[in-house]
Every structure is written in C-alpha cells, then in structure tokens.
N, C-alpha and C positions, 0 to 999 in steps of 0.2 A: 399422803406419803411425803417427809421432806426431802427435800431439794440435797442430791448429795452435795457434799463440801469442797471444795476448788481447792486444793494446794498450787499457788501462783510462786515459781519462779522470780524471785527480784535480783536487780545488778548486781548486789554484793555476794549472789552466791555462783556469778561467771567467773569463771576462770581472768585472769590479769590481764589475758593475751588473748584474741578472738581474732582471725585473721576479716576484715572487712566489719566488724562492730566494735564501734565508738561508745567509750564511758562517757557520759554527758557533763559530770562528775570533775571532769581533766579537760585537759587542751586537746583540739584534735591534731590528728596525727595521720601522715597517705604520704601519696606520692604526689601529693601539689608541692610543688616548686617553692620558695620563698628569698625574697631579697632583703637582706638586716636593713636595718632602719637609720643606721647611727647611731641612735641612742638606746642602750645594752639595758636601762630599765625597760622600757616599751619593746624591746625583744623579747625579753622574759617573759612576757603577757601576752602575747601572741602565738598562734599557733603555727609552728613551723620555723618559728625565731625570727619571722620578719613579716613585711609587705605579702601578701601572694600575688605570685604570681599565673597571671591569666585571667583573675579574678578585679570583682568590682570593689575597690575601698571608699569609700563616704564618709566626707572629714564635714564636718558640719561647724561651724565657727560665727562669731557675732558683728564682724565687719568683715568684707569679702578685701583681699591682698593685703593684708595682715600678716598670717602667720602659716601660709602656703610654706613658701620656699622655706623657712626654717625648719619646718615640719618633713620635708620631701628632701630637700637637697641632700643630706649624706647620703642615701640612699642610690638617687640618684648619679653622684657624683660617680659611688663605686660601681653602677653598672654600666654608664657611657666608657667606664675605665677597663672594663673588662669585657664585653660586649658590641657590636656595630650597631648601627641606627641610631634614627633622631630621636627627641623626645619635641614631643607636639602639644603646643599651649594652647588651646581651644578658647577663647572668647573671655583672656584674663583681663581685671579691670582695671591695672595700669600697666606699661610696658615692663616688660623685665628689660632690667637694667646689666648689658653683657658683662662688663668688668668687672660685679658685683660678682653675679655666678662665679665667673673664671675663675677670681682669687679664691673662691669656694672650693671648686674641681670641676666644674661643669663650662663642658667650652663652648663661646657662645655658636660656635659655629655645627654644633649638634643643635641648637634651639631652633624649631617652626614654631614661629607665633601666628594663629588663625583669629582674624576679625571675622564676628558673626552680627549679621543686623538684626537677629530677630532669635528667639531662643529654638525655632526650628533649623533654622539656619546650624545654631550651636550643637544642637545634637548631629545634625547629618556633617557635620564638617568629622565632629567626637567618632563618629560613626566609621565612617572614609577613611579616616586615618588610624582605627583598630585594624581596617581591612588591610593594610599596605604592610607587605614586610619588610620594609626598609624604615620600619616605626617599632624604635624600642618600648616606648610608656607614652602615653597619653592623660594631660590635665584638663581636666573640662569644668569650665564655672558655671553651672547650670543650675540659678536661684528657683526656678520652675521648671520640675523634673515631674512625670508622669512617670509610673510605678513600669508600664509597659515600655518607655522608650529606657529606663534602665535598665530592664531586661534584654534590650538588644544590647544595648552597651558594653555587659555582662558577658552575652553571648559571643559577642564581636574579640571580648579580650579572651575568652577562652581557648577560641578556634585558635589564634595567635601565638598564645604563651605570651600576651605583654601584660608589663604594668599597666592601671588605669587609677587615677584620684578621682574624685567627681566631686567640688567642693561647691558647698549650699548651706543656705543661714542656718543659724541656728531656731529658726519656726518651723523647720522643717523635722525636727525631732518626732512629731507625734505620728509623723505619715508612716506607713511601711515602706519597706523597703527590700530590693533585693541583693542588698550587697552583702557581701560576702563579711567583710568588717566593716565597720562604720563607727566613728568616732568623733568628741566633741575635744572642741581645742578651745581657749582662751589663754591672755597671756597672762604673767606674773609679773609684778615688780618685781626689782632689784633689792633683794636684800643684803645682807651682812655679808654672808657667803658668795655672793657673784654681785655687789657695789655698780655695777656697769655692766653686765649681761641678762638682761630679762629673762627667764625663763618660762615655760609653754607648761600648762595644767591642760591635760589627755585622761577626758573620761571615755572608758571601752564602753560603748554604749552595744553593739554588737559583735561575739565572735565565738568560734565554734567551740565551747567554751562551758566552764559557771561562769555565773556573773561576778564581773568585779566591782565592787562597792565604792573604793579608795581607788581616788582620782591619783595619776602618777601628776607627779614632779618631774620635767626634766630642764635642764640645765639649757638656755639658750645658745645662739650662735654667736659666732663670731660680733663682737660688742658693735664693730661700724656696719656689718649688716644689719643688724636689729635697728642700731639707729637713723639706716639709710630706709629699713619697709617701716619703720614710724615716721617716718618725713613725709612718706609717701602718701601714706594714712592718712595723716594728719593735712598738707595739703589739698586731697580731695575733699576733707570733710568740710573746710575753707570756700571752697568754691561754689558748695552746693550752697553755704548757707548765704553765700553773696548771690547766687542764684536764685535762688527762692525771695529774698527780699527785693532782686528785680522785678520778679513776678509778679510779686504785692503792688510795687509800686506801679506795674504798668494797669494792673484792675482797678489800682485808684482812680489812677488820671482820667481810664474808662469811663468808670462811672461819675468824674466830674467832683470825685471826693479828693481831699488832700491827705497827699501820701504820709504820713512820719518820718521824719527825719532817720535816714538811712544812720544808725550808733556803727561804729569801727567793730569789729567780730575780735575777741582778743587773739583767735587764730593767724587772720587776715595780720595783724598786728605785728603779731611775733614774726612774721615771714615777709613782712617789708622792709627794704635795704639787703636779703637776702638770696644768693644764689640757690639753686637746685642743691640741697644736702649732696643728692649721689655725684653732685660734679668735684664736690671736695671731696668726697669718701672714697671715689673709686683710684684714687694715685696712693694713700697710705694703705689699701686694703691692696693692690697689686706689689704693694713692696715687699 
C-alpha cells in the first residue's frame, strides 16, 4: 500500500505578520531593546537598528586595541548621554586614554577600567559587573573564551538590560558561539574619499538574520583618534618585538652561544626622539 503524500506547509505561504514567528528570510524583529551604532550603514544590517541590548555582541578583530573604541564609541557616547551608569573596561590591552574619549562624548569619569591577572580573573570581574546596576555596558577582552563562560555572560547582560562587547581575535571565528551578534572588524586605508580618516571593514558573521555576503564599509572616526589608537598599536607591537629579541639574547648567553647583534626594529626607529602620540593629540582633539 503506498505511503499517503504529505502536503508541507512552507514560509512563503504564512501570512506577513505571525504574532511570535520570525521569517528567517528578514531581520528579526521583538521587543529586544537596541542602541544605534553611529554608523547608519551597520544599523541598516542589524536587527533592531542597533547594538542589543541585554544581549551578547562578539567583535572579533586581528590585533586586540585597534579598532574597539572606533567601533563602540558613538554608540556609547549617546547612551552615557541619555542614560546613568558606568561603562566598565574589563582587562583592555592598553589604557584608554580620557581626553581622547571626552573629545568623542564619553566622559572619562563614566569609565571603570578593570585589570585582570589571568583570563578567569577577566571573566568574573566581566561577570561582577553585568550583575551591578549602577553598570550601563560592559567591554570585556577575553582572547580565551569557553562557550559556557559566554553563556553566563549572556545571561548576566540579559537579566540587566545592559550592553555587553566581548572582543577576541580573529582565530576565534571557527568556535561557536553564543552571542547574539557577532562580528569581524579590520581596518581600511585611507583613500581618496576620507585622505586622512581610516575606515573600519564589518563582516556580520552572525545575526538574527540571512546572511550577509558584502562586508560593509564604514567611514572611520574622528582622523586624530584613529591616529592616537595607531600609535598605540603600533608602539606595543615595538615593544614586543624588542622583547622577544631579549629573550633570544638571554638563551644565547645561557647556552654559552653568541647572541646576534640586536638590528634597530624600524618601529622602535620611527618612535625615537618621540613623545606619546596621545599627549600631542589630546589638546587639538579637546579644542
């Protein structure tokens, strides 16, 4: 006897409108909260027209204090502006630098910065300060994230209503995740159209959503903050490599070998005879 025939139901023959069911098809749409971004492309591609809030966002990026604050600060900016609490730096890898924000809109005296010695340390600090309501958003640099401490993390921003970034390299792309959006950042040279403002290339790698293919363009920050968090970059990347060739040099002597003559780093190079970028930038960027 055969098997009677199934007439199956598919999405395009629901209705437009289903009160609690999501077309997979489109952006999602609820009653989750959302804070705009700044930048009105990367609203567009979002669900809710910004940030969510309560939820977990995951910026994945190829050198860590790069392109954070470019990335967060308008965002930020407008909800220290409209909003009480702090916003809480969880185990960032260089100081933020206050005048820099301010001239942005973020005052430094909304900013806790949290040192962590150890990446459990980084989560329970992350953690702590979801739970506290007197914490608007939360940034956490966590290069080694377990799937289950994001899940409290997750859960910790939801109970709350706050923002959360959780920002982690880019090797971290292949692992799952339980964030809500998640996204890959790198920067752009300066071309023709912005000569002097870098701008940020944002692949949506997850959102409640179809996939998006085409990576957005957007238009960098303010020209001396980009060139204050590439100072910044760029002198840690300096240090490490003069560190590393101490290293060398002390396993030679160990072992009774001769070390190599320590070559100038053209980094180390460019940044002798030179003060701190952000100590020139931050008096034209306050004017």
């Amino acid at each position: 006897m055969p098997a009677p025939s199934l007439s199956l139901r598919i999405a395009p023959d629901l209705p437009s409108a289903v009160p609690g069911v999501w077309h997979a098809d489109a952006l999602g749409a609820g009653p989750q909260a959302a804070q705009p971004t700044g930048h009105a492309l990367l609203d567009a591609q979002l669900p809710g027209g910004g940030w969510p809030v309560g939820a977990l966002c995951e910026v994945l990026q190829p050198l860590a204090g790069l392109h954070e604050w470019q990335l967060v600060l308008p965002a930020l900016a407008q909800a220290t502006a409209r909003r009480t609490g702090a916003v809480v730096a969880v185990a960032p890898p260089c100081e933020p630098f206050g005048p820099a924000l301010k001239a942005q809109g973020l005052p430094p005296e909304r900013l806790c910065v949290v040192r962590a010695g150890s990446a459990r340390a980084a989560f329970w600090a992350a953690e702590q300060a979801l739970r506290c309501h007197g914490v608007l958003a939360v940034m956490a640099w966590l290069p080694q994230a377990p799937a289950a401490a994001l899940r409290r993390l997750q859960l910790a921003a939801a109970q709350q209503q706050q923002l959360l970034w959780v920002f982690r390299p880019v090797s971290a792309a292949p692992q799952a995740s339980p964030a809500l959006l998640r996204l890959q950042v790198q920067g752009l040279p300066a071309g023709a159209s912005a000569p002097t403002t870098p701008g940020l290339q944002v692949q949506i790698l997850k959102r409640r959503g179809p996939p998006l293919v085409q990576a957005l363009d957007l238009p960098g920050c303010h020209p001396r903050l980009a060139q204050a968090l590439a100072a910044q970059a760029e002198r840690r990347h300096a240090a490490q490599v003069v560190a590393r060739a101490m290293v060398a040099r002390y396993n030679a002597a160990a072992l009774g070998e001769q070390a190599a003559p320590m070559r100038p780093e053209p980094a180390m190079v460019a940044l002798q005879g030179r003060g701190h970028a952000l100590d020139r930038i931050a008096a034209a960027m306050a004017g």
